[in-house]
VOGU-3710 file (C-alpha; in Angstrom, 3 decimals, decimal comma):
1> xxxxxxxxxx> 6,123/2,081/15,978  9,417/2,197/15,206  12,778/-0,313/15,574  15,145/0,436/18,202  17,615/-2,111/17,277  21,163/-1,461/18,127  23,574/-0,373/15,682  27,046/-1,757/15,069  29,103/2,183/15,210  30,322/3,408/11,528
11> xxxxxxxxxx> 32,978/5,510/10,653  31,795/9,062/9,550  32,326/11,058/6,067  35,327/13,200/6,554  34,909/16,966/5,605  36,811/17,428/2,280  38,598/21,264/1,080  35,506/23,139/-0,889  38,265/25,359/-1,895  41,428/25,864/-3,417
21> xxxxxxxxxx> 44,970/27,578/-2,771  45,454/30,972/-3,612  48,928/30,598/-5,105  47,577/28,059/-7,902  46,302/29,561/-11,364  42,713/29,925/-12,034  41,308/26,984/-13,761  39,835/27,425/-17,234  36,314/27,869/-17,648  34,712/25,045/-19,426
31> xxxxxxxxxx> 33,919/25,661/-22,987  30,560/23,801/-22,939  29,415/23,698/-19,147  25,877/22,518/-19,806  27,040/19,393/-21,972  30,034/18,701/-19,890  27,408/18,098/-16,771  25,060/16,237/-18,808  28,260/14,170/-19,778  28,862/13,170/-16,050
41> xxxxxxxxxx> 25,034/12,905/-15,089  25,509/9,441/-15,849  28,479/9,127/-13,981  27,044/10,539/-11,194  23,869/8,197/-11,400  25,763/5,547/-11,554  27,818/5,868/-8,562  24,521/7,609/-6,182  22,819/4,384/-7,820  25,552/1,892/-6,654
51> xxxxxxxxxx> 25,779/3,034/-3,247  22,289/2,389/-2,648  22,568/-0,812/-3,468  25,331/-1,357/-0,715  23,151/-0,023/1,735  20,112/-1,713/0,736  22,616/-5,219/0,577  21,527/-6,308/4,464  18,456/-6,100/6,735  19,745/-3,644/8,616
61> xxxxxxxxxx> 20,543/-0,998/5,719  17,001/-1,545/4,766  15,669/-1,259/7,292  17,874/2,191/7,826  16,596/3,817/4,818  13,036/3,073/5,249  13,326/4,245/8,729  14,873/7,626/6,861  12,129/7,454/4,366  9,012/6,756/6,934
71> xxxxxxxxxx> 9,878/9,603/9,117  11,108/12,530/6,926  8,181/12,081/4,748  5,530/11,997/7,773  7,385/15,048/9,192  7,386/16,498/5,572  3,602/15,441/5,407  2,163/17,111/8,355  4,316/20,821/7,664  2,482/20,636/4,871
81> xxxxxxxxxx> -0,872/19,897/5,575  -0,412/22,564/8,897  0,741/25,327/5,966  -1,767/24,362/3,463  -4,563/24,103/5,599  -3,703/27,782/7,189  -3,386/29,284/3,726  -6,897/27,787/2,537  -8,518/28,841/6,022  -7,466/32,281/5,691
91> xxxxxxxxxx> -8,919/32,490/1,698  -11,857/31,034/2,655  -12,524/33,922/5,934  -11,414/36,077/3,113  -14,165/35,452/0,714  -16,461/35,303/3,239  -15,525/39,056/4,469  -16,260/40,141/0,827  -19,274/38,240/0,342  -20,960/39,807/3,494
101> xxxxxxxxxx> -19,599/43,214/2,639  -21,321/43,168/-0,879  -25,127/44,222/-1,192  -27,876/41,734/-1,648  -28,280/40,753/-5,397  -24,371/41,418/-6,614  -23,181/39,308/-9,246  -19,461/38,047/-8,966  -17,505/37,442/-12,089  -14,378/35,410/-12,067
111> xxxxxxxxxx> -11,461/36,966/-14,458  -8,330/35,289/-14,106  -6,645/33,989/-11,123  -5,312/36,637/-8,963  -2,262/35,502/-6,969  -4,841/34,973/-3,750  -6,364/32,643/-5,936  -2,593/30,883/-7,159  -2,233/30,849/-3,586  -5,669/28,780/-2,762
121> xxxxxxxxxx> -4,785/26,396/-5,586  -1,045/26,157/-4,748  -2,520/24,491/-0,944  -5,067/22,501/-2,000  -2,346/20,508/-4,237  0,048/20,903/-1,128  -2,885/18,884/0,581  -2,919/16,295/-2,175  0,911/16,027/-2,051  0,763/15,664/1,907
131> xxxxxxxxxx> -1,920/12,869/1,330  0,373/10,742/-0,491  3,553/11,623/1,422  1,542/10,144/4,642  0,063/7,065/2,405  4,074/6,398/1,732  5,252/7,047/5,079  2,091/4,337/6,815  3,214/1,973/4,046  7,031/2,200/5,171
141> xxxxxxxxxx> 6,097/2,072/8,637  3,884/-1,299/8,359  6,816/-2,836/5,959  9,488/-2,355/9,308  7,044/-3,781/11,097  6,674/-6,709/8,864  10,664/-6,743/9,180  10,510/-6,675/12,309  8,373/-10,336/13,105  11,846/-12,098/12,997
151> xxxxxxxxxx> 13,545/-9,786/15,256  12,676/-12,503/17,939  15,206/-15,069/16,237  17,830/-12,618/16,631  17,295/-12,259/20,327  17,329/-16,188/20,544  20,527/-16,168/20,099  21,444/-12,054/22,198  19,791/-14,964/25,336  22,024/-17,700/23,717
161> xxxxxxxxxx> 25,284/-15,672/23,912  24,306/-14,364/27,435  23,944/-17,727/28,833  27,527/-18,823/27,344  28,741/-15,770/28,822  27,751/-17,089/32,394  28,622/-20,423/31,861  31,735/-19,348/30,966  32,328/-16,979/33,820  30,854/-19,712/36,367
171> xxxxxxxxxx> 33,333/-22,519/35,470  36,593/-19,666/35,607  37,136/-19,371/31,889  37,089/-16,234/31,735  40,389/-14,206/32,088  39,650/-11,218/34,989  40,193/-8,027/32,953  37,406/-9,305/30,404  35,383/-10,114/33,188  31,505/-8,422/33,172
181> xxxxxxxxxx> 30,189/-6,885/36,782  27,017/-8,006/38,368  25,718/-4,692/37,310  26,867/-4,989/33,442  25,168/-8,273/33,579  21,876/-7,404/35,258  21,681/-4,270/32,630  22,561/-6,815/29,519  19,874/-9,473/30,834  17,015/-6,465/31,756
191> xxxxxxxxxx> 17,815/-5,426/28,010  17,362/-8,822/26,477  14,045/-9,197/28,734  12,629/-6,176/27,656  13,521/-6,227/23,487  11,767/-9,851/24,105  8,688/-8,462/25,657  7,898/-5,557/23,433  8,801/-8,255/20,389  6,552/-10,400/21,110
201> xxxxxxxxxx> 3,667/-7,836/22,027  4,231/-5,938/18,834  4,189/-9,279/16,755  1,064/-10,779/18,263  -0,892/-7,545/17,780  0,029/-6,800/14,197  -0,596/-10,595/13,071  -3,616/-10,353/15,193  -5,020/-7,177/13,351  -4,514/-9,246/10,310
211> xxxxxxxxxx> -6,079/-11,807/11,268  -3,615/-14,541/11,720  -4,030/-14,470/15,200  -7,404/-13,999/17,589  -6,932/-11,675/19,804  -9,289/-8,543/20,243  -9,316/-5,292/19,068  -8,872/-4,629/23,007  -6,451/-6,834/23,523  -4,581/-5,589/20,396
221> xxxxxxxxxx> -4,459/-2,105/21,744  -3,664/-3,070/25,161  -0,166/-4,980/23,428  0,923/-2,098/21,552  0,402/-0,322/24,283  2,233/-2,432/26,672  4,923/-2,728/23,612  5,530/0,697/23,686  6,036/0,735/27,623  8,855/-1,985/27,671
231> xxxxxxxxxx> 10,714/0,179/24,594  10,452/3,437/26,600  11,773/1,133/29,473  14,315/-0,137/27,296  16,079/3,573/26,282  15,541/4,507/29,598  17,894/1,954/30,099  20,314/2,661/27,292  20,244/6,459/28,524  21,344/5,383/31,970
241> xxxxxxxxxx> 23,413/2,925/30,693  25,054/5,304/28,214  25,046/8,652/30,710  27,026/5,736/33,343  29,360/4,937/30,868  30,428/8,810/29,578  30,545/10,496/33,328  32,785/7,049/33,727  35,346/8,183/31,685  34,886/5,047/29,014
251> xxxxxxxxxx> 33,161/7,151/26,038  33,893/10,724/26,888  37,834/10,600/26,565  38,915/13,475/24,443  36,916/15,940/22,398  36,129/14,917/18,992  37,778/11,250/19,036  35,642/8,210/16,838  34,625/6,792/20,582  32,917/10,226/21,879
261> xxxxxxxxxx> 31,227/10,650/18,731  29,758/7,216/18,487  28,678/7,622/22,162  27,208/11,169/21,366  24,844/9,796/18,277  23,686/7,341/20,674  22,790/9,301/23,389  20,859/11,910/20,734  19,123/8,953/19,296  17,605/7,637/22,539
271> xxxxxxxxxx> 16,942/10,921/23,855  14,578/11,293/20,210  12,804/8,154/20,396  11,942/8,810/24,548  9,301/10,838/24,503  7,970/9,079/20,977  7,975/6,010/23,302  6,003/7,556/25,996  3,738/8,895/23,518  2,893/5,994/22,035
281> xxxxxxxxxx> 2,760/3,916/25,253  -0,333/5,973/27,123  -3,936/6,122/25,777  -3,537/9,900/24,763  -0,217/11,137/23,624  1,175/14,611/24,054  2,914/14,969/20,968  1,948/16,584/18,075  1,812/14,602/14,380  4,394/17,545/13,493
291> xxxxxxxxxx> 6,762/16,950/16,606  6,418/12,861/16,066  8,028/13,553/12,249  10,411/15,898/12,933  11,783/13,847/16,509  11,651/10,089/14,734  13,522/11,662/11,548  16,691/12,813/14,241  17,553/8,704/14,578  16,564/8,278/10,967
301> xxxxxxxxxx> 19,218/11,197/9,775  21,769/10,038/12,129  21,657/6,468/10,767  21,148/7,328/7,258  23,958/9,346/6,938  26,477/6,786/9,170  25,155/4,124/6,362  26,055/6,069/3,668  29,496/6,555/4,581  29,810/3,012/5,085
311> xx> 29,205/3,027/1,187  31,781/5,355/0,157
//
């Protein structure tokens, strides 16, 4: 199961000219092409190598990537075990057809590989390739989970601030225009409560199903389960939350301004991970291992490429 943290908002790549004027000369052709790119393939390393780093420098960018990683390679993974395994079942009806139309007693001889045969060979080391792809994506996925067992601490302190918020706003500290409604605080509080509960579900049934806890291969699915429930109650949530605050005028202010678009990749991230959530929280989902790649890799793009241009 995936993280549904909440993002801090980053400032997008701008769209740069892929063109020039028409009134300037035409530039002069390079006289060696080939070696002046392998000249700046270094260059170029270098700097693609460098911004990883940055986003790789705090838990969250990690955690971003692999998220990236996890989902585009299961989605990437099941296309092409769906396309391989079509290919190889419509070979193998096709050999059968021959064999049956042949008379009893032919011998077959095998000359060399006609493209039918390419194509058979071409899927069966698509299958091996979508193996690994979904070996790599299970190992991501259980190393965000690992991530994920101090995600607790962090909500220590989301209750912490909370509780100086109140205090604050009990004893009259708190000047009026920064002043939270009942309703903003009731939705900040069923947030907290709900992060805490699917936490703490998640991390007793993974520790459990390695054995650092006891709890029972029932119990364990019964907490992911349960898990799952409080995150799809959680975005349902955000989505209310979110819809409340763009009908209110506070995100949706003019088209195309930093604010709408922030508020616009968060609405089209929790709208991906809700049905994923309701998936996952019932004993037999409705989505398909294709539609669970592609819909997880829609948060996973958004966030990758908002990290990225925090790198620039």
């Amino acid at each position: 199961m995936a993280s549904s943290e909440i993002e801090v908002p980053l400032p997008p790549l701008s769209d740069l000219p892929s063109s020039t004027p028409s009134n300037l000369p035409p530039r002069k052709p390079l006289a060696a092409p080939l070696t002046a790119a392998m000249v700046a393939l270094p260059s170029q390393t270098d700097v693609f190598l460098t911004r990883l780093n940055k986003a790789l420098a705090t838990p969250s960018g990690v955690d971003t990537v692999m998220l990236f990683l996890c989902y585009t390679s299961r989605f990437s993974s099941s296309l092409l075990t769906s396309l391989a395994g079509t290919i190889l079942r419509r070979s193998a009806r096709d050999w059968l057809a021959l064999v049956a139309s042949l008379p009893r007693g032919t011998t077959l001889l095998f000359s060399a590989p006609s493209s039918d045969a390419a194509k058979t060979v071409a899927a069966a080391r698509a299958l091996i390739l979508a193996r690994r792809l979904k070996a790599f994506s299970d190992l991501l996925s259980e190393a965000r989970t690992i991530l994920r067992l101090w995600a607790l601490l962090g909500m220590y302190f989301w209750g912490k601030g909370l509780v100086c918020k109140a205090i604050a706003r009990w004893r009259g500290q708190v000047q009026e225009k920064n002043k939270e409604s009942l309703g903003e605080t009731a939705i900040a509080w069923t947030r907290l409560g709900l992060c805490v509960g699917l936490q703490a579900l998640e991390n007793g049934a993974y520790l459990s199903q390695r054995g650092v806890l006891g709890w029972s291969p029932k119990q364990i699915g019964l907490a992911y389960k349960w898990s799952a429930r409080f995150w799809a109650a959680y975005i349902g949530v955000e989505l209310g939350r979110l819809l409340a605050e763009g009908f209110g005028g506070n995100a949706a202010q003019k088209a195309g301004d930093k604010e709408t678009v922030e508020w616009r990749k968060k609405v089209v991230r929790n709208m991906a991970w809700m049905p994923l959530t309701i998936h996952w929280s019932m004993d037999k989902g409705f989505v398909s291992e294709p539609f669970i790649g592609l819909l997880a890799s829609v948060p996973g793009i958004i966030q990758i490429r908002d990290l990225w241009a925090e790198t620039a």
